[in-house]
ChimeraX commands (.cxc) that place a marker at each C-alpha (Angstrom):
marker #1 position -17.79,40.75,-0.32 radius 0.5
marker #1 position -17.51,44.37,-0.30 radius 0.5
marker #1 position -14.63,44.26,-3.78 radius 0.5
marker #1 position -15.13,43.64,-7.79 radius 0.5
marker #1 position -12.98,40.26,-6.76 radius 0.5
marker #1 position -11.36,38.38,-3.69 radius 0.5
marker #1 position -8.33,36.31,-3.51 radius 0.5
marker #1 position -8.78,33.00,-2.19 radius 0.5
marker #1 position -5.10,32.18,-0.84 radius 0.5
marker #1 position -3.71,28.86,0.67 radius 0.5
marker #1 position -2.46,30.42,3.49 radius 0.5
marker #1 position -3.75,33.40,5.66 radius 0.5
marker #1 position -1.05,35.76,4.31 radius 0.5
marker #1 position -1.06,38.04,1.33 radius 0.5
marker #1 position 2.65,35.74,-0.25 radius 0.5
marker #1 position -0.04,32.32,0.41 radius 0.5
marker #1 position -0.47,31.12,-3.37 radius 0.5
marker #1 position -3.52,31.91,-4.83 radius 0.5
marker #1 position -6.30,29.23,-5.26 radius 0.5
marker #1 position -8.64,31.23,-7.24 radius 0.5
marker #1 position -10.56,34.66,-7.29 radius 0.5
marker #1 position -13.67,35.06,-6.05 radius 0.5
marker #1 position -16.80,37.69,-7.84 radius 0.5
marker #1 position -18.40,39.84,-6.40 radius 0.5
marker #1 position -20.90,38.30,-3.89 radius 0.5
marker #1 position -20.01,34.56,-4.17 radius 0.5
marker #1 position -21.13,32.95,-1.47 radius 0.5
marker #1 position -18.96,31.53,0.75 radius 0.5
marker #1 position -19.13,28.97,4.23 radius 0.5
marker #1 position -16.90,30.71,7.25 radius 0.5
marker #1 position -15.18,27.93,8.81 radius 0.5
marker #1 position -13.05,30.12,10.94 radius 0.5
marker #1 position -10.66,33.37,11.78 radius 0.5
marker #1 position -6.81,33.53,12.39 radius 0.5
marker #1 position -5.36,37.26,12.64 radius 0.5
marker #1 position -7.40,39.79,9.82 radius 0.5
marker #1 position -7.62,36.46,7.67 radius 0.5
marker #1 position -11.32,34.38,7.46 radius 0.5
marker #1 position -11.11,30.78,6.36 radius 0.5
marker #1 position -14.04,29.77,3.85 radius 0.5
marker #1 position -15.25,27.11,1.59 radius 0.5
marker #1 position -16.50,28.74,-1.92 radius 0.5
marker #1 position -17.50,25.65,-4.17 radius 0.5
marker #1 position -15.39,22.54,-3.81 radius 0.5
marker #1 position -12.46,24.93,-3.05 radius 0.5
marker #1 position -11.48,26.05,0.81 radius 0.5
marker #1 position -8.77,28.58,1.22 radius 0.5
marker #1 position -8.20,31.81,3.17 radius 0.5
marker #1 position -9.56,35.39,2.36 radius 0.5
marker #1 position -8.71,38.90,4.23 radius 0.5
marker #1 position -11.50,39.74,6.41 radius 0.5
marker #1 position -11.86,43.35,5.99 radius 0.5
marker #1 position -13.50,42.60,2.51 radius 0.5
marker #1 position -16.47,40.27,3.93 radius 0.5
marker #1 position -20.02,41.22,4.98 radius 0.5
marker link #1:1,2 radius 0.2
marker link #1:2,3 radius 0.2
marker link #1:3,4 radius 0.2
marker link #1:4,5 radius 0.2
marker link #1:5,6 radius 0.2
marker link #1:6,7 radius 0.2
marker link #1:7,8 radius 0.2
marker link #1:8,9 radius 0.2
marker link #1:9,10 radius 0.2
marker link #1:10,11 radius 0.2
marker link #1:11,12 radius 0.2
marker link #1:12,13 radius 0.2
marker link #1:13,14 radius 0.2
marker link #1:14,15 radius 0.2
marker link #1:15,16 radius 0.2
marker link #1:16,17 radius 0.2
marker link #1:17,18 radius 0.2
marker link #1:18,19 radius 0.2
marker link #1:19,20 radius 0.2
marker link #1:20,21 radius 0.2
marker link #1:21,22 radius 0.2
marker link #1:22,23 radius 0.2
marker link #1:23,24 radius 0.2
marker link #1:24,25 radius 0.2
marker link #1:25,26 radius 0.2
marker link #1:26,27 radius 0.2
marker link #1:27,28 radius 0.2
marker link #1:28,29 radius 0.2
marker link #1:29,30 radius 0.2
marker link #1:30,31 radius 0.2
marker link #1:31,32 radius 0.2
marker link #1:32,33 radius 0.2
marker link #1:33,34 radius 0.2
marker link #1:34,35 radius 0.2
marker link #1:35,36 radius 0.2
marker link #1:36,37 radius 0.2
marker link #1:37,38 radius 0.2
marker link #1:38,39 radius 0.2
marker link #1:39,40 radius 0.2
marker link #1:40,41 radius 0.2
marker link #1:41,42 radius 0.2
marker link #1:42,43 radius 0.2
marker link #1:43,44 radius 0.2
marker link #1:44,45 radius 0.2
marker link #1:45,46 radius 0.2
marker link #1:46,47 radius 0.2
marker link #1:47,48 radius 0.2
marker link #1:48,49 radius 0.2
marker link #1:49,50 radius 0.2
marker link #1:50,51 radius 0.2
marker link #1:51,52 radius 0.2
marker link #1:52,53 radius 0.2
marker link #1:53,54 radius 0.2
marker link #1:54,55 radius 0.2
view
């Protein structure tokens, strides 16, 4: 992650409720794109994240 923190939303959309935040280079399993938005698994938790902010 290239931020202090990440939102991990339920949906790919900045109004999708929040799951959790992610630190600063938590690592995280892609399992796929829609739009600007990257869908991971961090932990036991899989949600949605805005692309521009991963590496």
């Amino acid at each position: 992650m290239t931020t202090a923190a990440l939102n991990l939303r339920a949906e790919p959309s900045t109004s999708g409720r929040l799951i959790m935040t992610l630190a600063k280079d938590t690592r995280v399993n892609v399992l796929g794109t829609q739009g600007g938005w990257t869908r991971v698994k961090a932990g036991s938790s899989t949600g949605w994240v805005s692309s521009d902010y991963l590496r």
